[in-house]
N, C-alpha and C positions, 0 to 999 in steps of 0.2 A: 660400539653400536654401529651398524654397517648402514648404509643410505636405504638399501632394499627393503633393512625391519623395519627401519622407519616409515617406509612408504607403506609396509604392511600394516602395523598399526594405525597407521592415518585410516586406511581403507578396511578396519576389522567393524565390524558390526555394533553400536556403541549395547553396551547392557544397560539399559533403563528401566527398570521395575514398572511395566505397561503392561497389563492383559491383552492388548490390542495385538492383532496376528502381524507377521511383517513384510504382509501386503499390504492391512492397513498404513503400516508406518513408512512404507516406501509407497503410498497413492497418497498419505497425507502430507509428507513432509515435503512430496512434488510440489504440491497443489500450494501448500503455505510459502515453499522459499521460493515459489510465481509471483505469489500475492504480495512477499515480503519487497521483490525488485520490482514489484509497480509501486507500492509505500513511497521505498526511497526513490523513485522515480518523481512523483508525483509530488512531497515533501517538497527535493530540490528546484521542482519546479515552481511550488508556490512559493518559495522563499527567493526564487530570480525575479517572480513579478512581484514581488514584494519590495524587492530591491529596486525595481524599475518602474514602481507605478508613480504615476504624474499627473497635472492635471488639477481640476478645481473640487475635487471631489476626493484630493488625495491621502487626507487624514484619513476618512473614513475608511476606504478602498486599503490603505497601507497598514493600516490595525486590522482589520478583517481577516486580509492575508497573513498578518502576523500571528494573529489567534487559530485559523485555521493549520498554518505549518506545524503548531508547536504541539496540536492535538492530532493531526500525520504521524509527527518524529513521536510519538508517546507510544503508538502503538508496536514501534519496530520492535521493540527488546519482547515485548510481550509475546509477539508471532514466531521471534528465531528462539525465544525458549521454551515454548510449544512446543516448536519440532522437537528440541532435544529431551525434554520430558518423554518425549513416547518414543526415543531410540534413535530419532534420524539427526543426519548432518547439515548444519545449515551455509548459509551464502560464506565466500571466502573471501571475494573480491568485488571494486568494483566491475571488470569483464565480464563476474558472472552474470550480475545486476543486468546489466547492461543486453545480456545473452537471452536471460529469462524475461527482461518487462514486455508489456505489452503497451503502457503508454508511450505516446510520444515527447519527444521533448521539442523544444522549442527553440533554438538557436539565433531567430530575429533579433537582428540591431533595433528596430523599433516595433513596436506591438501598442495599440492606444488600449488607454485604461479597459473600456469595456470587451475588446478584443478577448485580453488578459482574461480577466472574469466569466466570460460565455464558454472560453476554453479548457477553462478550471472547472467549469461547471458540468461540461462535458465529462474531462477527465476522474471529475467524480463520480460522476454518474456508470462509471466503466468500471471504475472499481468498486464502484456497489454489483454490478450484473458479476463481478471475479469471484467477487467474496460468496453470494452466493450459491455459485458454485462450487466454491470451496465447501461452504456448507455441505451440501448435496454429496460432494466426497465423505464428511463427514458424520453425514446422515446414513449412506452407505456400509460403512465400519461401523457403524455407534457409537464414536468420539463426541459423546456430550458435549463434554469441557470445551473441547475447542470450536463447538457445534455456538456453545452458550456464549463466550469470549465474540464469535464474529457477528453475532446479534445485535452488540451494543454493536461493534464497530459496522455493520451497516446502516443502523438507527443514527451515528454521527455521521457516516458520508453523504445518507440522503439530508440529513438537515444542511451540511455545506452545500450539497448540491441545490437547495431551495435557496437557501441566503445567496449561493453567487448568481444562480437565476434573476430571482428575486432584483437583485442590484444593478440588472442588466435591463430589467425592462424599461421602455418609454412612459415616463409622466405623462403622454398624451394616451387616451381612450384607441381603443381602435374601432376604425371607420368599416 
C-alpha cells in the first residue's frame, strides 16, 4: 500500500447511512467539530481552575468545578460521533482544537477564586450562543437528532452558566 492510497482513503467520503444531503453533512459536521474544540476547550479549562482554586470558599468552588468538567468531558464522545453518524470526519488533533475554538484560555500564574468562576461563566455563556447556532445549522438541514441532542446540552450550559453566576455575586444587596 503506497502513502498516496492511503492519504486517499483518509480523504474519501465516509458512507454513513444518513438521508441528510452532503451539504448538510459538510455545514453540520463544520459547525459540531467548532463546537466540539470549544468542549474541550472549555473542559480543560474548568479542570485548571479546578486544580487551582483557593481560598475559603474552596471546597465548594473545587466540587463545583469538578462536577461541572465532568459533565463538559461527557458530552465530547457524543458530538464527534454525531458527526460520523451523518458521514463527516471529525477532530484529529490537539492543533486542530486549537485552530477551530473560539474560547479563550487562560494561561495566568494567579487568577482569585471569583475571577475563575465570572469567567467560566462567561465562557459558558459563549457556548450556549455556539450551540445555538449550531442548532440553527441544524434546523436548516432538518437534523432533528442532533437539533434534539444540543437542547439538553444548552439546558446544561445555561444552568452552569447560572450556578457560576450565581457563586459570584455579592452577599451584600445593591445600593
Amino acid at each position: 500500500m503506497s502513502i498516496e492510497s492511503a492519504k486517499a482513503r483518509r480523504k474519501a467520503l465516509i458512507a454513513s447511512p444518513t438521508d441528510l444531503s452532503a451539504q448538510a453533512t459538510r455545514d453540520i459536521s463544520a459547525a459540531l467539530n467548532a463546537l466540539l474544540a470549544d468542549v474541550f476547550t472549555l473542559y480543560l479549562k474548568t479542570k485548571n481552575f479546578h486544580w487551582h482554586m483557593w481560598g475559603p470558599h474552596f471546597r465548594d468552588y473545587h466540587l463545583l468545578l469538578d462536577e461541572q468538567s465532568q459533565q463538559i468531558f461527557a458530552i465530547t464522545d457524543d458530538i464527534a460521533e454525531r458527526v460520523r453518524k451523518i458521514g463527516g470526519g471529525t477532530l484529529h488533533s490537539i492543533g486542530q482544537i486549537d485552530r477551530l475554538r473560539r474560547i479563550r484560555d487562560n494561561d495566568a500564574d494567579y487568577v482569585t477564586p471569583l475571577d475563575m468562576l465570572a469567567e467560566l461563566s462567561e465562557d459558558n455563556k459563549q457556548l450556549t450562543a455556539a450551540m445555538r447556532s449550531v442548532h440553527a445549522t441544524c434546523d436548516e438541514h432538518n437534523d432533528v437528532a442532533t437539533a434534539s441532542l444540543l437542547e439538553v446540552w444548552i439546558d446544561e450550559a445555561e444552568r452552569r452558566t447560572w450556578f457560576l453566576f450565581e457563586s459570584c455575586r455579592s452577599a451584600e444587596p445593591a445600593r
